[in-house]
N, C-alpha and C positions, 0 to 999 in steps of 0.2 A: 594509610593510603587506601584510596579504594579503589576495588577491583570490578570491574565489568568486562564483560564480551557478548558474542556474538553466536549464535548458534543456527544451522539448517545445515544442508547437501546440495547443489556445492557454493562456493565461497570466493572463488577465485574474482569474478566479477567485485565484489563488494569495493567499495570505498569507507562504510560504515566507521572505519577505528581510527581513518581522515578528519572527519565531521564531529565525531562524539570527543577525541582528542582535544580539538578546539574550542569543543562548546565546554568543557572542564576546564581549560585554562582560562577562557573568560571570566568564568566565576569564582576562579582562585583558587579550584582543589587539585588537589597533585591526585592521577589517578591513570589505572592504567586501562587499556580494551583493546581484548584481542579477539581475532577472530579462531572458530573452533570446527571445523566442519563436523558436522553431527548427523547420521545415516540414521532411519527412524528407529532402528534394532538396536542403536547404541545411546538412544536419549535418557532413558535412568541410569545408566553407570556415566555418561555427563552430568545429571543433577545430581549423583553424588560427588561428586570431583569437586562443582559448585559449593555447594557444602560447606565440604573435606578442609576445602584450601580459602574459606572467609572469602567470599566474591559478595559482592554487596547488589546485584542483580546483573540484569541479561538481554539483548532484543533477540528478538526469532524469527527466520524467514524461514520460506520454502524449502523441504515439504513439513514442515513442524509445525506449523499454526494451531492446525485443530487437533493433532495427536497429542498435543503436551496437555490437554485439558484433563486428562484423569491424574495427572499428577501434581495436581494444584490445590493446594487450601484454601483460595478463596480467589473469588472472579470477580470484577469490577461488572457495574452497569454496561456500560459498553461492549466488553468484551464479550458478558452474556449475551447482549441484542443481538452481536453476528457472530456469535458462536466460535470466536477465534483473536488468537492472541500472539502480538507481537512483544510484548515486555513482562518483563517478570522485576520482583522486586523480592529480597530473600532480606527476608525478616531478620532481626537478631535471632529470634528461637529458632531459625534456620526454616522457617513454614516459607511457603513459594505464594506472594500474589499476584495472579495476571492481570495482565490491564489490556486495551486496546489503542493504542496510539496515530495506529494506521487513518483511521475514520479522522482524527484532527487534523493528522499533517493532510489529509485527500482535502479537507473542505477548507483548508488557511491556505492553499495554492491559489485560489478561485480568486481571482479579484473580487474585492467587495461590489464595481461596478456591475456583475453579470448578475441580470435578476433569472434565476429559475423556477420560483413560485407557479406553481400550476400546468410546468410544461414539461415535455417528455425529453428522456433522456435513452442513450444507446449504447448498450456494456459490451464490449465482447471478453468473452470469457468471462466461469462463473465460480471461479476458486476466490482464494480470501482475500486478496488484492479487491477483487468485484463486489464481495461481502461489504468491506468497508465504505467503498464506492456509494453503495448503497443507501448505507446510514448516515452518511453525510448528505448526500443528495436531498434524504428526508428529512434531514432538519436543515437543508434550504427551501424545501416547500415542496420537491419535484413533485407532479402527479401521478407517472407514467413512467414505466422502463420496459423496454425493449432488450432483451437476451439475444446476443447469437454467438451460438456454438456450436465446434466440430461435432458435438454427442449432443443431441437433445435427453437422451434415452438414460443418460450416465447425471444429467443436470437437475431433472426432474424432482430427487433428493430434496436440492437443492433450492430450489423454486419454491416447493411447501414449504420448506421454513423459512423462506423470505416473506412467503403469499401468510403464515400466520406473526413473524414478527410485525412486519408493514403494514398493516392491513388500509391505512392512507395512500398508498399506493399500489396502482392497477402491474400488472406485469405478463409477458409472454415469453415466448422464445421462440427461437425461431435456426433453420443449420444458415449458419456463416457462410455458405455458397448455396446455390448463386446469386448473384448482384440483387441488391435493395433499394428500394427507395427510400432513401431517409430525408423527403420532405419534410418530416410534421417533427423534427428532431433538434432539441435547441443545444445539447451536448452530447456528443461523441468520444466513449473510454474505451481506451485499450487497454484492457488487465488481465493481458496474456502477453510472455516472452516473447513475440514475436518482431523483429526489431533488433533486442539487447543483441550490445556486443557480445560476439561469440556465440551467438543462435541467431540465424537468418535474419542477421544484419542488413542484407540487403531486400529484404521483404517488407511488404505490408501484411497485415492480419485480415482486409478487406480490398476489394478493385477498387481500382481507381474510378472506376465508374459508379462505386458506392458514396463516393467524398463529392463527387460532381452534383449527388443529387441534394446534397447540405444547403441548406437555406444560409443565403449570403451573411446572416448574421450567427450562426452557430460557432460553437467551441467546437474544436479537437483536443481532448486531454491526452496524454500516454504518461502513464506511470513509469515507462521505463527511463530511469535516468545515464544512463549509460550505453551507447551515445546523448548528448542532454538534447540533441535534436535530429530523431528517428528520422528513416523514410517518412513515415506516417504524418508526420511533423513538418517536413519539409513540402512534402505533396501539399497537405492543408494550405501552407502560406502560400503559395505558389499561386494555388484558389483564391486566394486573400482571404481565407479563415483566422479568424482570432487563434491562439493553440497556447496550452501550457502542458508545461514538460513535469516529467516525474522528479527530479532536481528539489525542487523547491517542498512535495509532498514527503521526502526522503527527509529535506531538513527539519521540516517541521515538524517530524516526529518523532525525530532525534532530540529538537528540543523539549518534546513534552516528556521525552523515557529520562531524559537526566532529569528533565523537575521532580516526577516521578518518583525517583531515587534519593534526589539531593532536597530539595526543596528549594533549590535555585534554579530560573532559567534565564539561560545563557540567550548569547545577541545571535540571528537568525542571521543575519550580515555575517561577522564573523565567522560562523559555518560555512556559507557559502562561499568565500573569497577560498577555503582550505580545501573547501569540494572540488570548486573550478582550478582549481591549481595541480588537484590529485589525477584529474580526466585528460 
């Protein structure tokens, strides 16, 4: 039988062992996934536990992305570009490799109809959620991103290594208050908590007078799926913004960590009728 789970701080939110459950049964393997909460001080005596007990790999969220990187034999393409990873796959020789799955489930939510090629885009928040944001955007074409964040000072890091992976793409930043114009902006990411159930659920990450200034045809993305449609989300339609919600980002990257592992992938349907059902 195979074994997978879930690993970050904290976990309570997840739905993750919903979604991966079903995308196994579709494809016919009996297998289990659990989730593990894991404090950054206790992540190697987790990967040996992995190990110990034959787990056949793992996804990774928050705060674990980019700390598990020194404890990995080998990093995929992807994973290397933004520097962060949410899948592991444990070898038979028991070696750890990471991949980044995040960056596929972000750019297979986008309907095929949204063209981005050439136009700018608007992150808030610049942790690994934003990382991936990123690199899918760049291989939609985008030209331009726009950062705003509580710390510009703490981001900075961050930015040079986007500013030398990207180098097809221009970038800024900018603090998230006060209000912006985001005229010249053809999508709109939230890749910060703010939203999720159980953190400032009843919040925006941006004024409402920031969403007013969206050109009639822009997206609102939020990664967060839980609630599957935010304040942030709800305000957009209200504008008659196009929006897509984190839901669909979540499964789709669910299905690429079971291919990952299995060499099967599972139906994206399927997942999501067992998603909508868990919320």
């Amino acid at each position: 039988m195979y074994k997978f789970g879930l690993i970050g701080y904290p976990l309570g939110h997840s739905i993750s062992a919903v979604i991966q459950h079903a995308g196994l049964q579709d494809i016919g393997l009996e297998g289990s996934y659990e989730a593990f909460e894991t404090k950054p001080e206790d992540l190697l005596e987790r990967l040996k536990f992995f190990k110990h007990n034959d787990f056949n790999g793992f996804n990774i969220t928050i705060p674990l992305k980019t700390i598990i990187y020194p404890y990995l034999d080998d990093i995929d393409e992807k994973a290397g570009i933004v520097g962060c990873v949410n899948t592991v796959k444990i070898n038979s020789d028991k070696s750890l490799a990471g991949s980044n799955t995040d960056i596929y489930g972000f750019k297979s939510a986008i309907p095929k109809n949204i063209v981005l090629r050439g136009k700018s885009a608007a992150i808030l928040g610049t942790g690994g959620a934003a990382r991936a944001a990123v690199a899918g955007l760049s291989e939609l074409g985008i030209s331009h991103i726009d950062f705003y964040t509580r710390n510009i000072i703490n981001s900075n890091q961050v930015l040079t290594f986007l500013r030398e992976k990207f180098r097809n793409i221009s970038f800024n930043v900018y603090q998230i208050q006060p209000p912006k114009n985001l005229s010249d902006i053809s999508i709109l990411i939230n890749a910060t908590p703010i939203g999720m159930r159980g953190y400032m659920m009843d919040e925006m990450p941006i004024f409402i007078q920031d969403l007013e200034t969206l050109p009639k045809d822009a997206v609102v993305y939020d990664i967060i799926y839980n609630p599957t449609k935010t304040l942030l989300l709800q305000q957009a339609e209200r504008l008659g913004l196009q929006t897509i919600s984190g839901l669909d980002m979540l499964i789709y990257q669910a299905q690429k960590s079971i291919e990952l592992w299995t060499g099967k992938t599972p139906d994206t349907k399927v997942m999501k009728i067992a998603a909508l059902e868990a919320l």
